[in-house]
C-alpha positions as a printed Julia matrix, in Angstrom:
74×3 Matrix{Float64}:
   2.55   -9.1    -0.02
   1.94   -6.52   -2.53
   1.65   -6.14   -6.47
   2.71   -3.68   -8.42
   2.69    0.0    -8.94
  -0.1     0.88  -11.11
  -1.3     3.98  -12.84
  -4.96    3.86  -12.03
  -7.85    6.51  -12.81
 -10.44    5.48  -10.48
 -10.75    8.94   -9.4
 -10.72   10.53  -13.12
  -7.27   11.6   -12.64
  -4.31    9.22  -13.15
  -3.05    8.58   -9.51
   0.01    5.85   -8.55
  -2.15    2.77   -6.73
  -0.53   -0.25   -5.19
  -2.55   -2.99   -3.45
  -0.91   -5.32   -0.25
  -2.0    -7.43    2.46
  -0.78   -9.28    5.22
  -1.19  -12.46    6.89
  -0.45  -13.84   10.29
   2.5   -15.38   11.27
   1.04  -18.87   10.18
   0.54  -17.82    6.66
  -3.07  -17.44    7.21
  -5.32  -14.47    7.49
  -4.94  -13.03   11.46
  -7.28  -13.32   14.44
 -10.52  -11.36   13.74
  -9.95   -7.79   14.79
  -5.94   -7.84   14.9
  -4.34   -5.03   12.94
  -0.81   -3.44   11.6
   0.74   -0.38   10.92
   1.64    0.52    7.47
   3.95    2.3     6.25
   4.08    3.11    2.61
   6.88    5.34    0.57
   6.55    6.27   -3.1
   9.61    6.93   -4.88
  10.41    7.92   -8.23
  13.55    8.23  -10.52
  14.39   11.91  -11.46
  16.56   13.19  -14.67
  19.52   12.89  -12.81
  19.03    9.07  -12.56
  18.52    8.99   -8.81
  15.7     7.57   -6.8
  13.9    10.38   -4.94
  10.94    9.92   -2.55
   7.91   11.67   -3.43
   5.34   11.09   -0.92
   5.27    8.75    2.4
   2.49    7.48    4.5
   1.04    5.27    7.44
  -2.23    3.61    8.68
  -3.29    1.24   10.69
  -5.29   -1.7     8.86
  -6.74   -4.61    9.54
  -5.85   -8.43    8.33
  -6.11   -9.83    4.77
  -6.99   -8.58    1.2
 -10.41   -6.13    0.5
 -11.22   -2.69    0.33
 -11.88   -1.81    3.56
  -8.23   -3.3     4.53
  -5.98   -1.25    2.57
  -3.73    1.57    2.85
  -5.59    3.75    0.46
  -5.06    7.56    0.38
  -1.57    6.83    2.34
């Protein structure tokens, strides 16, 4: 689940941010302590029309929404 991309300037400079979460199979938030690999592309559409990436990234995260649980700085 995820919302969408954002300009955001939490740092003072305006940076792309996205949030997401996942939940267990069930619907619900996993067992305590289970995790998942993320993997996270940001793409953008040049002059030319086309869809390019511009950066990629992974982590490991644990279950559910919050701060501590996101892909940040992927």
């Amino acid at each position: 689940m995820a919302d969408h991309v954002h300009v955001s300037r939490s740092t003072g400079l305006p940076e792309a941010a996205a949030h997401g979460w996942w939940m267990g199979r069930s619907g619900y938030a996993a067992k305590p302590g289970v995790r998942a690999s993320l993997a996270v592309w940001l793409q953008a559409k040049g002059a030319d029309g086309q869809w390019k990436q511009v950066a990629k990234g992974n982590k490991t995260v644990l279950s559910g929404g919050g701060s501590g649980k996101r892909g940040a700085g992927i």
